[in-house]
N, C-alpha and C positions, 0 to 999 in steps of 0.2 A: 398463702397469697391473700392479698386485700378481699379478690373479690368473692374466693372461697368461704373467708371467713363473715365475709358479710352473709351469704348464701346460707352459712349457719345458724347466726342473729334470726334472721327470717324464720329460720324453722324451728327455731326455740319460742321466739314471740309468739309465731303461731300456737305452737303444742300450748306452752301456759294460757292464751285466750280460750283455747278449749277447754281446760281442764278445769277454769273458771268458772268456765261455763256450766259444765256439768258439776260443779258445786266442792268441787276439789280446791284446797288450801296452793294457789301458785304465785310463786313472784311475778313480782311488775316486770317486764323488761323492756316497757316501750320507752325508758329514759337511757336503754342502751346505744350507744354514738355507732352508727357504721362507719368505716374506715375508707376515706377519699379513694375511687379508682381514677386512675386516668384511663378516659376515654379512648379505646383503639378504634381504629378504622376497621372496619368488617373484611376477611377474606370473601372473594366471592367468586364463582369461575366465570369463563369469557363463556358466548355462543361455540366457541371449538371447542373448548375441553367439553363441553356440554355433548355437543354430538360426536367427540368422540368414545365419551362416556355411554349411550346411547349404541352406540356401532359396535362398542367390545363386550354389551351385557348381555347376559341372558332374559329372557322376557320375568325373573323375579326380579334382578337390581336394573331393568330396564320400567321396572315397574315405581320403583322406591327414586331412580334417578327423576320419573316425569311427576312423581310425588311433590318432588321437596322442588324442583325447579316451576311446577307450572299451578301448584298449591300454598309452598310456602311453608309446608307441614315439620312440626317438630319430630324427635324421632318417637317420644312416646306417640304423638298423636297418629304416626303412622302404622305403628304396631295394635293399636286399638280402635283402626279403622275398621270399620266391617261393614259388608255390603249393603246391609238394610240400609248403611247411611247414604249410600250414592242414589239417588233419583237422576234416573238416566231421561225419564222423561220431563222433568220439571229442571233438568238440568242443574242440580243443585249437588253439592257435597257439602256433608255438615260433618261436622269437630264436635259432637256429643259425649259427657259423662257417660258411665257405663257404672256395674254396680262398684268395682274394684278399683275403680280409675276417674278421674277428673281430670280434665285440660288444665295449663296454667293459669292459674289465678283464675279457676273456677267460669272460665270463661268459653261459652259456645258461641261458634261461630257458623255460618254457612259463607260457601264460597262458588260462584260459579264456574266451573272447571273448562278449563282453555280446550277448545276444539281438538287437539293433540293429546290431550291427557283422556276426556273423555274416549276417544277413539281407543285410545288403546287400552284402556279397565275394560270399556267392550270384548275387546278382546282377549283380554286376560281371564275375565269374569267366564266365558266360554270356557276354559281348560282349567280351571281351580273354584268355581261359583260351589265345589261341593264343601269346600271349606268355610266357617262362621266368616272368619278374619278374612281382609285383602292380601295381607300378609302375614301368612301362617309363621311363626315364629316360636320354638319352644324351649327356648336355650335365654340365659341372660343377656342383658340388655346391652352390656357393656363388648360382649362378642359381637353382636349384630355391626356396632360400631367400628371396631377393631376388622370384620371382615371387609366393610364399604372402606375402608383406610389401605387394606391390602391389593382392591378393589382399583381404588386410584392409582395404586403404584405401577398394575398392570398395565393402567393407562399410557404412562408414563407421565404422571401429573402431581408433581412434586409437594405443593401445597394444596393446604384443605382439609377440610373432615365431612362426615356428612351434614354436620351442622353447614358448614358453608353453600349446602344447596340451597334452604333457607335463605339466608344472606344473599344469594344467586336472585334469589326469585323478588327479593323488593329493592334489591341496588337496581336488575333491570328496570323494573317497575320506575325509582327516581329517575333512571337514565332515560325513558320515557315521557318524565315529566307528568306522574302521575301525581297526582294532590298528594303529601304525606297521611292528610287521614285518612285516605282512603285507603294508605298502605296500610297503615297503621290498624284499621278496621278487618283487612283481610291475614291481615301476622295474628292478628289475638291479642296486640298491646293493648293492657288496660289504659296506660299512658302515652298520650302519639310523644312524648319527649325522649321515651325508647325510640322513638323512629326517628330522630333525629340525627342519629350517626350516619344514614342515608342522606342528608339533608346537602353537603357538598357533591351530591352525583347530579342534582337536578342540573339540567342546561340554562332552566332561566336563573337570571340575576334580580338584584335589589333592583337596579338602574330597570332592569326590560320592565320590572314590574311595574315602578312607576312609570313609566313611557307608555303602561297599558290608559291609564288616565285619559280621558279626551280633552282635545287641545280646544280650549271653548274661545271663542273669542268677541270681545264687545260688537257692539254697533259701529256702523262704517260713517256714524259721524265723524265731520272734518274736525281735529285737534285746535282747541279754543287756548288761549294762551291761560298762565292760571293768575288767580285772583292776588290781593292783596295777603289773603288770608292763607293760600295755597304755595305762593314762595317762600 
């Protein structure tokens, strides 16, 4: 597929910039073409499949569910959270590198963690704090996924992946009417034009935006007929 293979491109450009770097003989491949996707609309789930998500977990995938919907957290990002990053008292949750691991596109983030999410790491944090990670995990990456997919089915929620809880958390966010940068600042896009696929959830319009405008108007002088020059 297009966008697999583009995903590859990336990872090869990378490797050769590095290996450059460190003084290794590597080809160019930044004249290499990515291959057009078309743009899909983001799966996302409703506030119900959310809380019924929520209602059938256990307090780990009740944990992973308030993750991705009230953080926006990718799945590595969540497997590499670990507690020293949550400041409960400065109310803060940061997306830190680690020695083994880097965010996407090398990018840290802090995020202030929604009343509901905080509450319940509290709570979590109590019964698991003897573990590094928030979510202790020691099995591959692609299981973890495949369990929250088996996860949903219990639900009885036909579409989705855990990816879609992301998508969950900044299509709300548009439907909100929240600034796309700001989305876009709290996702980890380096580029707000990845946030763009959110862009048809906002409520407002072009039209309401210009109607934001003030209606300014002249002086309540009486209308002079016009000049020679003015007809």
């Amino acid at each position: 597929m297009p966008a697999t293979i583009n995903r590859e491109v990336s990872i090869l450009r990378r490797a050769a910039a590095v290996g450059k770097q460190r003084g290794y003989i590597a080809a160019d491949l930044g004249s290499v073409a990515k291959l057009p996707v078309a743009k899909k609309r983001p799966v996302f789930f409703s506030e119900a499949e959310i809380k019924v998500m929520l209602e059938k977990s256990d307090p780990y995938w009740r944990t992973v569910v308030n993750l991705g919907y009230y953080a926006g957290l990718r799945l590595g990002e969540m497997l590499h959270l670990e507690w020293q990053d949550i400041d409960f008292e400065r109310q803060e949750l940061r997306v830190a590198p680690k020695e083994d691991w880097t965010p996407k596109d090398r990018e840290s983030r802090e995020i202030d963690p929604h009343p509901t999410l905080a509450e319940h790491l509290k709570a979590w944090k109590a019964v698991s704090a003897q573990h590094k990670s928030v979510l202790p995990w020691d099995r591959r990456t692609h299981q973890f996924s495949m369990m929250f997919s088996a996860f949903l089915r219990r639900c009885g929620i036909a579409r989705g992946s855990l990816h879609s809880l992301r998508h969950t958390f900044a299509s709300h966010l548009a439907m909100a009417d929240v600034n796309l940068l700001k989305i876009a600042r709290l996702m980890g896009h380096s580029n707000v034009q990845t946030t763009q696929i959110y862009s048809h959830l906002q409520p407002s319009s072009l039209r309401e935006a210009v109607f934001r405008l003030p209606a300014i108007q002249p002086g309540q002088a009486a209308p002079q007929p016009p000049t020679q020059a003015q007809a």
